[in-house]
C-alpha positions in Angstrom: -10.3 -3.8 -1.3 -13.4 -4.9 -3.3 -14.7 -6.7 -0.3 -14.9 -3.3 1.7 -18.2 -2.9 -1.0 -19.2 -6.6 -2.4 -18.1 -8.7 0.6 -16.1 -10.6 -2.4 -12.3 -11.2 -1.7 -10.3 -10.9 -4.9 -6.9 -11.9 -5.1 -4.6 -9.8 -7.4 -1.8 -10.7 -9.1 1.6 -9.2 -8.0 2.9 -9.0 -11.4 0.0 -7.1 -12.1 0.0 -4.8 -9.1 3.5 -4.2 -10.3 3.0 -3.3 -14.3 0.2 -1.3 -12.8 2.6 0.7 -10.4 5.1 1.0 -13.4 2.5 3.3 -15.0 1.6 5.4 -12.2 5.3 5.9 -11.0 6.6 7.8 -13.6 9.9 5.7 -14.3 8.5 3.0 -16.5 12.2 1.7 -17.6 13.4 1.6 -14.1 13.5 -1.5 -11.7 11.3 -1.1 -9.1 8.7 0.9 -7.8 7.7 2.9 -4.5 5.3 1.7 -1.6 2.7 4.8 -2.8 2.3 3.5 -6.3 2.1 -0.1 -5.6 -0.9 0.8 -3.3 -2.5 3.0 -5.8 -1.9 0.3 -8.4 -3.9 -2.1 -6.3 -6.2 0.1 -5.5 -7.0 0.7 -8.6 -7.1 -3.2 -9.7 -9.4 -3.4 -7.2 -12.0 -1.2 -8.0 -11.4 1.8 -6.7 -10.5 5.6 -8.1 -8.3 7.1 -6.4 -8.0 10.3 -8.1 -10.7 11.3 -5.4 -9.7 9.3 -2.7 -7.5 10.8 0.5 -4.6 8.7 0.9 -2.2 9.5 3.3 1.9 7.5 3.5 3.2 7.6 6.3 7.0 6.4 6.7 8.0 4.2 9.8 10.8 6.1 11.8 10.4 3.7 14.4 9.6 6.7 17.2 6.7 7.1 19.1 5.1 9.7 16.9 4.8 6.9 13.9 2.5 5.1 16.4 0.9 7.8 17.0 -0.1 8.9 13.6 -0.8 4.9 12.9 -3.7 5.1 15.4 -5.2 7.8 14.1 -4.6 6.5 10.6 -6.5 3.6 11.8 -9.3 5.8 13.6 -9.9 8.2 10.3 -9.8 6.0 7.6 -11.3 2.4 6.4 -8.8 0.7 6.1 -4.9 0.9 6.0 -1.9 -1.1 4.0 1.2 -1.6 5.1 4.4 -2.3 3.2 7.5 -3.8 4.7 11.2 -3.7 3.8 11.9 -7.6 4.4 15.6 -8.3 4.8 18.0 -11.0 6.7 16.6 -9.6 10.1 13.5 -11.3 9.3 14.8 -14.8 10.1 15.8 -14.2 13.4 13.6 -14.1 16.4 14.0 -12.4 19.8 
């Protein structure tokens, strides 16, 4: 996210990402965290408020309409980030 401004690509950390999205989330003794804070957390990692940012999640029902609101994600905003539930069906090709 820091490249958007300096043209410098930072790698972060996941660990960090995550301690970071422990904070934000609200359940700080609780495995795991949601999509929303781990963005936030990285955001924030790399540079950027986002207390005055617009962010907008949008959940993948797999319909037409989630394409639909992708594109104009993609048309609105700077940039977008994805998360992806990675399971079994992942090592399969079709």
């Amino acid at each position: 996210m820091l490249w958007k401004r300096t043209g410098k690509l930072v790698n972060l950390n996941a660990d960090q990402v995550y301690a970071k999205a422990k904070t934000l989330d609200g359940s700080p003794n609780t495995d795991g965290t949601w999509l929303e804070y781990a963005i936030k957390a990285a955001m924030q990692l790399g540079g950027f408020e986002t207390k005055d940012m617009k962010i907008k999640f949008l959940q993948n029902d797999g319909t037409k309409k989630t394409v639909e609101s992708l594109k104009y994600l993609l048309h609105k905003y700077d940039f977008v980030h994805a998360g992806f539930v990675i399971d079994t069906g992942w090592y399969q090709a079709s």
